[in-house]
N, C-alpha and C positions, 0 to 999 in steps of 0.2 A: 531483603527489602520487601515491605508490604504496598501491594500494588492497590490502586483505589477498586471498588468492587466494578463498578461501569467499564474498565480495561481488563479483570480479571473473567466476568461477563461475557466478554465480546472474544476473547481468545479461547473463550472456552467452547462457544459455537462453531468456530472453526469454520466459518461460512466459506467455501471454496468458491470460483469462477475459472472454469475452462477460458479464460484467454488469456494470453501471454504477459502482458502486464498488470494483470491483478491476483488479489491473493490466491495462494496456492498450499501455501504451509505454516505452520502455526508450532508455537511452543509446546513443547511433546507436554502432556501432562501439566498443564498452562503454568510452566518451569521458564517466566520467562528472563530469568538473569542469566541462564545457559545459553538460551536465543542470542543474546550476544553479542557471543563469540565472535571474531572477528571484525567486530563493530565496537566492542566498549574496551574488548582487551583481546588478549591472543592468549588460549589456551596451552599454550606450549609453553609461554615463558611466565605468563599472569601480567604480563606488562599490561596499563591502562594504555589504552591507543587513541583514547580522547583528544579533544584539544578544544581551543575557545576562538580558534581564528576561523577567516572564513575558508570555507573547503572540507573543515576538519569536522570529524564525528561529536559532536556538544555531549559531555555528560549528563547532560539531562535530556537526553534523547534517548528513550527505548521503543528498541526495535516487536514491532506485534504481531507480524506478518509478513511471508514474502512472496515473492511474485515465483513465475515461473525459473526464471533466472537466477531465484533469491537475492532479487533487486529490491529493498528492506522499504515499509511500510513504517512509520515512527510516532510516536509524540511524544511531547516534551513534557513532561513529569511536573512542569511547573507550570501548565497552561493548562489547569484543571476549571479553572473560574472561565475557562471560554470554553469549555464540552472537548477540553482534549482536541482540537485540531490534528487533522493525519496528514504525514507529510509521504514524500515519495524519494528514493533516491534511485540512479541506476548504477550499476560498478563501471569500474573501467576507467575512469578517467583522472584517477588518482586523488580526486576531489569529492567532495559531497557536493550538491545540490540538491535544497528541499524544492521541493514539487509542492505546493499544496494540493493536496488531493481529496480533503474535504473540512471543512469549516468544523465539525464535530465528529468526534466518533461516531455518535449515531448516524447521524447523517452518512458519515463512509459505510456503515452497515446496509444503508437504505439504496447506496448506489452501489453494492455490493450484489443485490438483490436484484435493482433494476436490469443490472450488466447480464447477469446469471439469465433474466426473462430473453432480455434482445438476445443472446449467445444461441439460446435455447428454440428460439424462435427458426435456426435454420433457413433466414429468408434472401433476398437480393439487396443491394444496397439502396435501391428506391423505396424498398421497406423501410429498412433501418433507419436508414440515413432521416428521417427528418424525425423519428421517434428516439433516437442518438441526440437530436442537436434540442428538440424541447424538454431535454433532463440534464442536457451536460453542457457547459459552457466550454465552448472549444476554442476561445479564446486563451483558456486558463491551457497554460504549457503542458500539464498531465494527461487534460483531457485529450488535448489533441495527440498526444503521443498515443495513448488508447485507441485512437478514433484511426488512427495510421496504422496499427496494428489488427483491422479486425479485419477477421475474415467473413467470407460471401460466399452463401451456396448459388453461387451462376448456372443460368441454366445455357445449356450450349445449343447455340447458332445453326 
């Protein structure tokens, strides 16, 4: 399959972030119908492990990225007229759940980048925490799972 250039682009930067649920790894040699595995089909047997119900992995959903976990990043191949929207799932629960995690690819690039500065920054939560909330809507279900997950260099008592 030929991927659009703007997702072939963005995998190919390989933008990492040191925190637990954001990207982490990316399709080796931006080979992403290998990426996969385990999500579109099972390389053991080649069976498609898709489906159209809800819970299940949508065919038109390729995975671009994963977290630390390889808790898979996605868009839907057919929601190119709206900048690719990224979605988020975590494993484990036998089900899919999309996440949205940003409105456009670029835009996930842009909070990619954000995340990497606040990670980077090494500060207290009285830092972050309000330079965290005027970038990320922590209303929206991904952000807050992010926002539960970050760590704080505390200074000790």
């Amino acid at each position: 399959m030929e991927f659009p250039k703007v997702i072939t682009d963005f995998v190919a930067k390989e933008i990492e972030c040191n925190h637990y649920f954001m990207p982490q790894f990316y399709p080796k040699a931006g080979d992403i119908v290998s990426f996969q595995d385990g999500y579109k089909y099972n390389s053991n047997t080649g069976e498609d492990i898709t489906g159209v119900d809800e819970g299940d992995f949508h065919p038109n959903w390729y995975v671009i990225c994963g977290g630390y976990a390889q808790d898979p990043f996605w868009i839907d191949i057919t929601e190119e007229g709206k900048g690719f929207p990224v979605y988020f799932g975590e494993h484990g629960a036998g089900r899919w759940e999309s996440l949205l995690a940003a409105n456009t690819l670029q835009e996930f690039e842009e909070c990619i980048q954000y995340m990497n500065y606040l990670v980077d920054l090494e500060e207290t939560r009285e830092v972050i925490e309000p330079l965290f909330n005027a970038r990320f809507d922590r209303s929206n279900p991904f952000w807050e799972l992010v926002w539960s997950e970050f760590s704080f260099d505390e200074e000790d008592d």
